[in-house]
N, C-alpha and C positions, 0 to 999 in steps of 0.2 A: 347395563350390559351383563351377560348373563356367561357365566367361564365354568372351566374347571381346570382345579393345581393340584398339580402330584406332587404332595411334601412328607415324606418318609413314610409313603406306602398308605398315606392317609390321603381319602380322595372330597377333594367338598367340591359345594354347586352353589352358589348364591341364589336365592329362589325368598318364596313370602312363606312364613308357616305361624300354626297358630292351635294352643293348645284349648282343649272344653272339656265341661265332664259330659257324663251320659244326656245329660235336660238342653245340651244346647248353650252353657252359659261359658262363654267366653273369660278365659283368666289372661290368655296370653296370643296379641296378633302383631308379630313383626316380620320386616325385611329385613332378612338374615344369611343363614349360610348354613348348610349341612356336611358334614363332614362325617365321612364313613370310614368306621372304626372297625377293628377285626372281631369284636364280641358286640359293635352295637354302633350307634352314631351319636353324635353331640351338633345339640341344635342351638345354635347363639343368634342375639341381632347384632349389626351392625356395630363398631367400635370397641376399641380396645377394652374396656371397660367391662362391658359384656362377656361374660364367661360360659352362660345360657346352663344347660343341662344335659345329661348325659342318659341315654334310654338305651338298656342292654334287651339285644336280639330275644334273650330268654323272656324278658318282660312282657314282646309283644302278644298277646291274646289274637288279635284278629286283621286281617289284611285287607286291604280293598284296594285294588289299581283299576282306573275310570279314567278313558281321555288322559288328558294330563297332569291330576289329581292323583295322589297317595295319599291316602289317609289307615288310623291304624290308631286299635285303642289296647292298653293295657291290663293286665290283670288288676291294677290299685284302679280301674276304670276312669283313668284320663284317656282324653280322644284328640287326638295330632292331626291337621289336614297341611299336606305340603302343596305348595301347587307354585305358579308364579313363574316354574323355572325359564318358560319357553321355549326356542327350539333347544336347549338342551336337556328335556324333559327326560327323550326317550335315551337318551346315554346313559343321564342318571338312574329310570327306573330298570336299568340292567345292570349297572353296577349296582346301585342297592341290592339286588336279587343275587348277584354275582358273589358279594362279599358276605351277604348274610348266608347264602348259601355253604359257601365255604366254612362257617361256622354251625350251621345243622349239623353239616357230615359228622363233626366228632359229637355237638350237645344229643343227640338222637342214636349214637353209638350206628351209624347207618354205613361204616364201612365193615361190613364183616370178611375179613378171610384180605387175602392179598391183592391189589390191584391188578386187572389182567389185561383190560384193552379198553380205552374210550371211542363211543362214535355217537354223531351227530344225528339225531331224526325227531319225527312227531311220533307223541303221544296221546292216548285218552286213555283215561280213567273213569271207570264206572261203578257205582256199588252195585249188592245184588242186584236190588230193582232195577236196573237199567239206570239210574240216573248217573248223569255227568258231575263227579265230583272236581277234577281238573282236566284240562287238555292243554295241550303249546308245542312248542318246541322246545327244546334243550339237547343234553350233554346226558349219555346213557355207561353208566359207568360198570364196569364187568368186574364184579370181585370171586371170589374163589366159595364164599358161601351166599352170593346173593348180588339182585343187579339193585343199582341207584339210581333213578332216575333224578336229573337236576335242571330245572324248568332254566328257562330264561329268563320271565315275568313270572315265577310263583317257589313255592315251597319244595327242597330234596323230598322223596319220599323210597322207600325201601321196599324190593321183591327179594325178602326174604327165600332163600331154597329150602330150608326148614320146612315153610309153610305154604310149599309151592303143590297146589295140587293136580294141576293140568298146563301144558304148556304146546304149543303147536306152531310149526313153523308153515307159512302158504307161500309154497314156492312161485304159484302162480299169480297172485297180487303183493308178492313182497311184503309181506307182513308179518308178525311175529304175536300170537298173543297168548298171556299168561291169564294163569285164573287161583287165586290165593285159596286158602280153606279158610279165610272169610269171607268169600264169594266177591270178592274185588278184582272185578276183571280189564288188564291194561292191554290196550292195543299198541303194540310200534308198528310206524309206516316210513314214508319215503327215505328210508337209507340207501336210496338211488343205489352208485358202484359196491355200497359196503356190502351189501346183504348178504354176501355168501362170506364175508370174512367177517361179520357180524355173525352168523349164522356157526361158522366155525369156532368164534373164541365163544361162546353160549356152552356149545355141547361141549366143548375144555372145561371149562368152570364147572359145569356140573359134572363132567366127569372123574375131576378133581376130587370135588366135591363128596361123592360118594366113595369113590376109592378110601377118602381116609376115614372115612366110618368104616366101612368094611374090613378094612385092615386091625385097626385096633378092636374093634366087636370079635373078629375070626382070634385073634390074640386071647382076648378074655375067656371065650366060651371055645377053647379048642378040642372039645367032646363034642362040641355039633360038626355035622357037616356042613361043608361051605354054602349049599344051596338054601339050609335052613337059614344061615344069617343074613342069607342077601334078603330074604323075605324079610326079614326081620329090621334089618337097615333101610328098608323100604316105607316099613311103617312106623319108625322111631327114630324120626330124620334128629339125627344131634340132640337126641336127648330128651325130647318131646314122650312124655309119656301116653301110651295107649292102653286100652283094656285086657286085662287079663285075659278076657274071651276070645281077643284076637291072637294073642299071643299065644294062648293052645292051641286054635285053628292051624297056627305054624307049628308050632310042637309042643305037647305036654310038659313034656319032661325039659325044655327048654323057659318053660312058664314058672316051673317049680326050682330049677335052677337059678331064676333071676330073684324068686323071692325068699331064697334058701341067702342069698349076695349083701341083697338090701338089710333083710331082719337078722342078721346074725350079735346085731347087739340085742342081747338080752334086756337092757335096760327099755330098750326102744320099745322091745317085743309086749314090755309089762305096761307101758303105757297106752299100745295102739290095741292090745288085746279086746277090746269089745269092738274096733273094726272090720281084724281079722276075720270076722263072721262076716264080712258083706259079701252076697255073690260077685261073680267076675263079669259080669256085668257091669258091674259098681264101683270094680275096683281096678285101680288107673296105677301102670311103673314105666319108668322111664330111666334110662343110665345113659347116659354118657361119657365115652370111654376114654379116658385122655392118655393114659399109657396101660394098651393090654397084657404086657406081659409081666409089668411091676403089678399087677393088680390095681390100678390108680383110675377111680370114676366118682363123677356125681351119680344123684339120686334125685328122684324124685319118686313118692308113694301118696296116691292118692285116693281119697274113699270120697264117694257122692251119696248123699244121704239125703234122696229127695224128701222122706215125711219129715226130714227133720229141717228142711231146708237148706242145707249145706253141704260143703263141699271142703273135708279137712285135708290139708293138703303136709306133708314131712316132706324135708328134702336134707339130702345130710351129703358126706365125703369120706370115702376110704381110700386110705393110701399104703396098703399091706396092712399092716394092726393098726396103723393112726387110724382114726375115725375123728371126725366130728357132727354131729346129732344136731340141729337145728331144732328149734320151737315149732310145735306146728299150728299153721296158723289156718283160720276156718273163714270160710266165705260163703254169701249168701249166694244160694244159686239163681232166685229173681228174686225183683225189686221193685216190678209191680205185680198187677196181677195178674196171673198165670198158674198153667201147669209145670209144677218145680223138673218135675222127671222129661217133659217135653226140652226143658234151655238146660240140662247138664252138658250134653258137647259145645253147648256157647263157653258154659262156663270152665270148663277144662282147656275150650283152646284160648282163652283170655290169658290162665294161669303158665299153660307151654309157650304160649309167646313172650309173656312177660321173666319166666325163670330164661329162656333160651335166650332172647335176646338181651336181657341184663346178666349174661352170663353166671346163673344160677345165685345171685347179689338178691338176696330179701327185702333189704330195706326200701326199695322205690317200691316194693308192689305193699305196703303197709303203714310204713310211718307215716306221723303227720307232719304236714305239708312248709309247719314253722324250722319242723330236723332238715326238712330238704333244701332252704331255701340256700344254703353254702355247699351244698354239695353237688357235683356232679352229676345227679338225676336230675336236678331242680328242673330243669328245659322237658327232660324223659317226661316227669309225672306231670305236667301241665297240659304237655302235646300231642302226645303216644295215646290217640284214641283206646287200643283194648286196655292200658293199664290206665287209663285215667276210671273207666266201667271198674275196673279190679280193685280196684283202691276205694271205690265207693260202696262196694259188696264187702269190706272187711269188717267183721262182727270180733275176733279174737283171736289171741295167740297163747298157749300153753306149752308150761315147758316138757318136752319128752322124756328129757334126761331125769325128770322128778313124775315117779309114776302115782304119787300116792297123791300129791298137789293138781296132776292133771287129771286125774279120776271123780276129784274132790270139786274141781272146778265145770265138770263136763257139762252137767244140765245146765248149771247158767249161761254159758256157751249156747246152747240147744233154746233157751226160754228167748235170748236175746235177739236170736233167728228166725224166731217165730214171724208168720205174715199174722197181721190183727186186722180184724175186720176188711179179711180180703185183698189187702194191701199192708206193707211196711211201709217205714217212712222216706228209703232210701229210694231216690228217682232218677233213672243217669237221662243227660239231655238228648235232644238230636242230633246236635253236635256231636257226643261219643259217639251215639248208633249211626251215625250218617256211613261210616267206616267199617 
């Protein structure tokens, strides 16, 4: 007989499961019990005795739900297939999704900004090409910098406002659809009676949204006029650095101001000095204002150097005179072969996603993967398609605050970047680019 018990918020299902590696070879086929945990489940067989094993949410690599079959293999590359449960199959594969869900929202940092409204509808998801990356139904969650989408049967996934670069509402078939500046475009539909109170908390959240960039940007730069910073808030959503070029298109003397902000540490200034020469074209700033009238912002300064292949990226913090200077750290612009000067906006919106949405935090877009595996990005750098690409194009980090050591180190930097015979050795999968 096939149940389920709710014993201190912990949900099991008796069901058959049974663990293999990649080839097929069976280590483990029992009649058991699954029990869903708030970071993961624990799979035992039958009898006290049995204590079975415990697989945290972060471990799982890859999903599969089929009929009445779960199966699901790990990054150590063991493969789980659950099945057996019978009719309470389809309970369980929504509680699974339910509770692990619950747990994306914080490992994936995918609540940005404050809670504003939940409502019910269908989705699709597509990448550029048109292809179907997920569709279902779920739970559409309205945060203050960005919505959430939470399937039923699949993975949370996050529309950033950041990265939001078209969005339309069709009053006439009730739909709603966004289109990201990584060309991922989600449709919502049957939000039947919500659609105009759907439709309401949306333009709230974004209007939210930008008010408090505008606000503390008009704080900061209170020598411009207020039309120049709306333009400016416009293209430097939270901190998102953009080019130079664009930035005097809105005003000169606004361009020169924000790099007058950034380089005022002289030590900086002696280490990026052979950047300084890139045209503005090439060269990428980004601030993010957290209190405008205390003087208080990130940074972010970026130079693309396609013959050299890379992409050196400084991001630091001033806080009235505190400052702190981060190491800057360089990345491959491609990774196969290609034109480097053709994939520089790939590779810049990789880096703005990954500073923005790791709230300007270094370490996931770099270290190696043994520093992560207790930390708090561990889930991030495994999952998060643009910074798993980011983390596979890191060539090196130098320190700013030592001008004489990063001058000293710079060509080996530059040698290590190099494409050899057409290609480097670094390959990001399908899997990353699917996204």
């Amino acid at each position: 007989m096939n149940f389920v018990i709710y014993i201190s918020m912990a949900i099991s299902y008796s069901l058959k499961y049974q663990k293999s590696n990649l080839f097929h070879k069976v280590f483990i086929e029992k009649e058991g019990e699954v029990v869903l945990l708030d970071k993961g489940l624990r799979l035992k067989g039958k009898g006290a005795n049995d204590h079975g094993e415990i697989v945290n949410f972060s471990d799982i690599k890859e999903l599969n739900l089929k009929e009445d079959i779960l199966t699901f293999t790990t990054f150590t590359k063991d493969c789980y297939t659950l099945s057996n449960a019978g009719t309470a199959f389809n309970e369980f594969a929504h509680d699974f999704f339910k509770v692990r869900n619950e747990f994306i929202l914080g490992a994936l940092f995918l609540k940005q900004g404050d809670l504003i409204a939940n409502f019910d509808c269908a989705f699709e998801r597509t990448n550029p090409a048109g292809k179907m990356i997920t569709k279902g139904q779920g739970i559409v969650k309205i945060f203050s910098e960005g919505i959430v989408v939470v399937p039923e049967l699949n993975d949370s996934f996050l529309i950033p406002f950041s990265f939001l670069s078209f969005h339309d509402f069709d009053e006439d078939e009730y739909t709603f659809k966004c289109v990201l500046d990584s060309g991922i475009t989600i449709m919502f539909s049957r939000l039947e009676n919500e659609y105009e109170s759907f439709q309401e908390k949306v333009h709230a959240a974004l209007g939210l949204y930008y008010d408090k960039i505008l606000r503390e940007m008009i704080n900061l730069f209170m020598d411009f006029g207020s039309e120049v910073i709306v333009k400016l808030a416009k293209i430097m959503k939270n901190g998102s650095a953009v080019s130079l070029k664009a930035i005097k298109k809105i005003d000169k003397a606004l361009a020169d101001k924000m790099m007058e902000l950034v380089l005022r540490d002289e030590i900086m200034k002696q280490s990026l000095e052979s950047f300084l020469k890139t045209d503005d074209d090439h060269t990428y700033i980004g601030i993010r204002v957290v209190n405008g009238k205390k003087d208080v912002f990130r940074f972010s300064l970026m130079f693309a150097l396609p013959e050299k292949n890379v992409v050196a990226c400084t991001t630091g913090y001033f806080d009235g005179e505190i400052k702190r200077i981060n190491e800057t750290l360089f990345f491959k612009i491609i990774m196969e072969r290609g034109n480097a000067e053709e994939k520089i906006s790939h590779k810049i919106l990789e880096i703005n996603q990954s500073l923005v949405l790791m709230n300007f935090i270094l370490d996931p877009l770099y270290r190696d993967k043994k520093e992560m595996r207790r930390s708090i990005y561990k889930m991030a750098v495994r999952k998060l398609p643009f910074l798993r690409i980011l983390r596979k194009s890191f060539v090196a980090s130098l320190p700013t605050i030592l001008p004489n050591i990063f001058a000293k180190n710079l060509e080996a930097v530059f040698e290590k970047a190099k494409i050899l015979n057409g290609q480097n050795h670094s390959n990001h999968s399908s899997e990353d680019s699917q996204e």
